[in-house]
N, C-alpha and C positions, 0 to 999 in steps of 0.2 A: 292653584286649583287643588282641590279634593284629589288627589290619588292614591290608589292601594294595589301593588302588585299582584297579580293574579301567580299560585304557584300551580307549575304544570302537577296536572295530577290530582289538585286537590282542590277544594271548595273555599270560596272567599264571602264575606258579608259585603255583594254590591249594594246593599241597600243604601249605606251613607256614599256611596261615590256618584261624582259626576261625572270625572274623565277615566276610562277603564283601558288600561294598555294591552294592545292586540299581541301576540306573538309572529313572526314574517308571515306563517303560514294562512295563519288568519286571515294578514291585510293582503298577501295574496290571489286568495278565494275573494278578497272585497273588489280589488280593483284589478281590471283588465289591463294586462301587459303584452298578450299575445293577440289573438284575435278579437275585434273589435263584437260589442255585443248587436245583438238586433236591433235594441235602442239608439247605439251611437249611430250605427249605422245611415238611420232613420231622421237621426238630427240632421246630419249634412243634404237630404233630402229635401227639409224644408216643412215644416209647420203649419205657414198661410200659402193661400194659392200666389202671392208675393213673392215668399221666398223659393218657391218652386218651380213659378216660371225662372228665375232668378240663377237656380240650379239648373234647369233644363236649358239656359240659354248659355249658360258658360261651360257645360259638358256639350253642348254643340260647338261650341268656337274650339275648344279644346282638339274635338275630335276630326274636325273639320281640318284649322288649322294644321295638326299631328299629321295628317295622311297626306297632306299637302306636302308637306315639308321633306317626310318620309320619301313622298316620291323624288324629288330632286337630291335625297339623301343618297339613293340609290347606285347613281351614277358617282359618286365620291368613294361610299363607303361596303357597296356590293351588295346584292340582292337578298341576301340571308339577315344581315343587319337592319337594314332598312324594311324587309316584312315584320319583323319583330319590332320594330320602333311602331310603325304603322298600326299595325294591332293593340299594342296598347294606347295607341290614340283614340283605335276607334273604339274599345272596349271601354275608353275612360269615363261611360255613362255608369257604368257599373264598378271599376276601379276605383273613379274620385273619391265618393262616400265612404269607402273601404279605406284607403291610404291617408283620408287627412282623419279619420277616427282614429289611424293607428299613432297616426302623427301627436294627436293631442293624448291618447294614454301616454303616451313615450315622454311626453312634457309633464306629466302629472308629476314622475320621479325625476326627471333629467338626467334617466339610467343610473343613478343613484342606488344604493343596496339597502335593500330591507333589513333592519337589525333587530333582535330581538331584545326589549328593554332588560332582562336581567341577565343577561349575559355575561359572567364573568368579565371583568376590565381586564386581565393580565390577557386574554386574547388578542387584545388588539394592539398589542407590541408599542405602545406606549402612546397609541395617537390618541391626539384631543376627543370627546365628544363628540364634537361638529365634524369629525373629519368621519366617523364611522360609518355613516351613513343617514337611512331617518328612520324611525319610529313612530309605529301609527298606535292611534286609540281612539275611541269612541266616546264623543260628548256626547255626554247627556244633559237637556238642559230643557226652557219652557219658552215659547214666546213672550217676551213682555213688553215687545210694540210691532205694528204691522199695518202697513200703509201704503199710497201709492203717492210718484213725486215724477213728473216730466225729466228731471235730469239727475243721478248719482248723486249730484255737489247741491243739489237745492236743500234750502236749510229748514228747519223746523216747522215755521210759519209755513211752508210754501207745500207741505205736506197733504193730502187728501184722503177721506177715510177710506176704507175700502169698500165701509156701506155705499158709497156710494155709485162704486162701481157694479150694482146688479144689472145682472143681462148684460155684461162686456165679455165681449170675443174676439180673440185676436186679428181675427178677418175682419172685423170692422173698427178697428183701432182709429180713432177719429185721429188724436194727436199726428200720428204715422201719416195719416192720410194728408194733412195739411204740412208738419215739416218733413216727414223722412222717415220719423224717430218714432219709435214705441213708447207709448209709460210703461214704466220701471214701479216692482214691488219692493219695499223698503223694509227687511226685517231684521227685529235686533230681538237675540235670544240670549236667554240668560242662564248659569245653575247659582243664584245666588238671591235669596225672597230680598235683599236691602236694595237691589234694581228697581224692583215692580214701584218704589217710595222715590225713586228721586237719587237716592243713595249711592255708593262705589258702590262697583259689584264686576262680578265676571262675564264680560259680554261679547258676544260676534254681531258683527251686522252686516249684510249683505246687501247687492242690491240685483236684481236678475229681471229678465223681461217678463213685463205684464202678463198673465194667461188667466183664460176661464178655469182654470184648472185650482188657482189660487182663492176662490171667492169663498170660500169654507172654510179658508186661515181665521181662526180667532185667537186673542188673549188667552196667556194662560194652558193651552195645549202644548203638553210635552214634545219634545223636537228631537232626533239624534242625526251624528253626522260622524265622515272621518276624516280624524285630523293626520298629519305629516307632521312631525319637525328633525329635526336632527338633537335635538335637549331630551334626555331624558324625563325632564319637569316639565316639556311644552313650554319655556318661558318665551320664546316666539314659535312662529308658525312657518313650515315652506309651504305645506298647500294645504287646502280646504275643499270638500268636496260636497256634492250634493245633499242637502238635508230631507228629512224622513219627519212626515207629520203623520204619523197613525192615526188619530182620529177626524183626520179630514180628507178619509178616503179608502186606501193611503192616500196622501199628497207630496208630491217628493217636486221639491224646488232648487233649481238652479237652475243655468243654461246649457249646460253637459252632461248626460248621467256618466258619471265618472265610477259610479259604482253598479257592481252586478246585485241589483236590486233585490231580486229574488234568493241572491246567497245570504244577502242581510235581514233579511224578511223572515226565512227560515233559522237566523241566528236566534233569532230574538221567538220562533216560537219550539224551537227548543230548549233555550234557558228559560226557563223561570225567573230564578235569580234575575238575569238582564233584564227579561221584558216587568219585573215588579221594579227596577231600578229606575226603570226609564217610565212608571206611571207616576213614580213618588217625586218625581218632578215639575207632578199640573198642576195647577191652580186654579180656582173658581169650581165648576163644575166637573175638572177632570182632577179635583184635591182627589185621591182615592181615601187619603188622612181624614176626610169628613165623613166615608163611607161611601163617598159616588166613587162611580166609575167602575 
């Protein structure tokens, strides 16, 4: 990949990069490690009236069960213990969403330490790379496919456009309604024009659940995300978080917002720099290279 270390203090040419290295405090401010945002929050809530009765019915067995159990705790382990177990049973209408939000930031890193990529090597007392920690940075890159597919593993052929999903919403998910299952949106983005031909090139692709929220992804619209690895080069990945489609809304795709949207939102309308890095990556109608956009 395209990388150029940014030095603290001073100004870089992001115009030619695609992958731009954060320093900790940055991916900090990106990703929630303390308290969960109003969005996580919100996901374990639930989406469709589906997954909400879904939620409302295992925060009642939860709570139910808890006080139940609490009480017969009681007599074992004394009234002061057993009020405190009991209460957070019953409060786990409002606990749940809150503790498995925090559960899945805490999986983002795997209490992992944030490194900063230039960091002197003689600090870290002779350990490997991989052993330092991870390293975040900011792809920047384009869609160059985007489709919907009934399962992850379905191959090419089995793929469906997403013209043709106008007027879908998740509440009326036919697929879901008849197996169980959602359609899945299929996207693979690129920072590399020998993709869009058929060619190698530098690609992700993802697959996340169908939403209305997706019917405005087209070719060619510039994409960012952030990445994790523990490689200074990124030559693998530990995690992948939420992607950012500016001009289809915003549209931010994934099934977790893993990131504090609004601090990456605000990255990019204070850099210049960044947000001209991340338009000189569209294509078609969002080339700003032809004068659009």
């Amino acid at each position: 990949m395209r990388t150029e270390r940014r030095q603290q203090g001073g100004n870089s040419q992001l115009c030619k990069m695609t992958l731009i290295p954060l320093d900790k405090e940055e991916v900090h401010q990106l990703i929630t490690k303390r308290l969960p945002t109003p969005a996580q929050y919100a996901t374990y809530w639930g989406r469709t009236s589906r997954e909400q009765y879904n939620a409302a019915f295992e925060s009642f067995g939860v709570s139910f069960l808890g006080v139940f159990a609490a009480y017969f705790l009681s007599f074992a382990v004394g009234q002061f213990v057993a009020t405190i177990l009991g209460m957070f049973a019953g409060f786990w209408v409002l606990l749940g969403p809150e503790f498995k939000a925090y559960q899945r930031n805490w999986e983002l890193t795997a209490g992992r330490e944030l490194v900063d990529p230039w960091t002197d090597d003689d600090l870290y007392d002779g350990r490997g790379e991989d052993k330092r920690g991870l390293y975040g940075a900011l792809y920047l890159g384009r869609i160059c496919n985007v489709c919907v597919v009934e399962d992850p593993y379905d191959l090419p052929q089995d793929e469906y456009p997403l013209e043709e999903f106008e007027g879908y919403t998740m509440e009326t998910d036919e697929l879901e309604r008849i197996t169980g299952k959602p359609f899945n949106l299929r996207l693979r983005v690129t920072d590399d024009i020998s993709s869009d031909y058929g060619s190698n090139g530098r690609e992700l692709q993802i697959h996340t659940r169908m939403s209305e929220e997706y019917l405005d992804l087209e070719k060619g619209m510039p994409v960012c995300t952030l990445l994790l690895s523990t490689s200074q080069t990124f030559e693998s990945l530990s995690a992948l978080t939420d992607f950012m489609v500016p001009d289809a809304g915003p549209c931010w795709i994934g099934d977790y917002p893993y990131l504090d949207r609004p601090v990456l939102e605000n990255m990019f309308v204070q850099d210049d720099e960044l947000w001209h890095a991340l338009r000189m990556e569209g294509r078609g109608q969002w080339d700003i290279r032809d004068g659009c956009g």
